[in-house]
N, C-alpha and C positions, 0 to 999 in steps of 0.2 A: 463349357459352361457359360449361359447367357446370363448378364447383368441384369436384374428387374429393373422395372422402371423406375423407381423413386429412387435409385441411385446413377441411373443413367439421363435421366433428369436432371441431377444435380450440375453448378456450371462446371466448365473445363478451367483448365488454366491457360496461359500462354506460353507455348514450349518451342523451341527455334526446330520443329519435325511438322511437316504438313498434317493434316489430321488423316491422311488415309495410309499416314508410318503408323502416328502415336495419338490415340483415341485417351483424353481424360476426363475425369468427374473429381470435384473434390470439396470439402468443407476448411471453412478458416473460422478461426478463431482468433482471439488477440494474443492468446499463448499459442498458437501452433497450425500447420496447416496439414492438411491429410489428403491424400489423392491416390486415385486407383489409376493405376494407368493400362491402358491394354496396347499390347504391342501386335502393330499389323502387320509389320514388313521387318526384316533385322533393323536393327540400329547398333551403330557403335556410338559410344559415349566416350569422348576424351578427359582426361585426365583433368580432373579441375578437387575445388575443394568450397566448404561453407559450413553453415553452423551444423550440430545434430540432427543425425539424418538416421533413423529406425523403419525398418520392413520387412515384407513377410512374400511369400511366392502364393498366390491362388494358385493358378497354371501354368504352366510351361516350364521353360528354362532362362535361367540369367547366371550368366558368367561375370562376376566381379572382382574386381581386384583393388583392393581395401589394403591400402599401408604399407602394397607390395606384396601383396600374398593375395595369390586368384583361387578363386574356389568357384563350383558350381551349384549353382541352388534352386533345386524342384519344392514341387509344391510342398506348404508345410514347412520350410526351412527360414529360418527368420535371419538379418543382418544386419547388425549394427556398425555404423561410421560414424566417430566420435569425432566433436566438431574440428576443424583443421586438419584431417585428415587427407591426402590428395586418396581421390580414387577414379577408376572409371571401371568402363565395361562394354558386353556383349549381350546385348538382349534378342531373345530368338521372338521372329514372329510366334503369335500363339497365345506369348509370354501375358499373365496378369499378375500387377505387384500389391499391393497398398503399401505404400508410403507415407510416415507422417516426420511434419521436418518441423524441426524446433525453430524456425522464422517461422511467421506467421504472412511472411510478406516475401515469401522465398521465390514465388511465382505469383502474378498479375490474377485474379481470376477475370474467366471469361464467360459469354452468354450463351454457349454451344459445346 
């Protein structure tokens, strides 16, 4: 499934993943920041933590592990990580999430 334009228009963020791993678009606000992220190549995600973080699977697969308990999650399966939580993960190329994270400031946006 192709993103439209007026959401892939939208800026990216600044992610420490080159843009041809992790392709993103997102919106901030003062209360909160949201971002679609498409994954293009695997990525593992290490173990880290930060405020409230809530999301959902468009496509693919993402394996997470939230609090110490991994689960895998297709489209349609939503996830929540309550702030201070450590987690990380396995995100399959393919993979589409939206994410919205309770900083508003959790990631830099960018122009691309």
């Amino acid at each position: 499934m192709d993103l439209p334009a007026f959401i892939t228009n939208l800026p990216g963020i600044d992610v420490p993943f080159p843009k041809d791993v992790v392709r993103t678009n997102a919106i901030q606000s003062d209360r909160g920041l949201m971002v679609i992220f498409e994954i293009l190549q695997d990525v593992d995600l290490p173990p880290h933590a930060h405020k409230g973080q809530w999301g959902t699977v468009i496509a693919g697969e993402v394996e997470l592990t939230i609090g110490g308990v991994t689960k895998t999650y297709t489209p349609g399966m939503s996830y929540n990580i309550p702030a201070g939580v450590v987690h990380s993960g396995r995100l399959k190329a393919g993979a589409k999430a939206l994410d919205i994270f309770e900083e508003p400031d959790r990631y830099a946006l960018t122009n691309s």
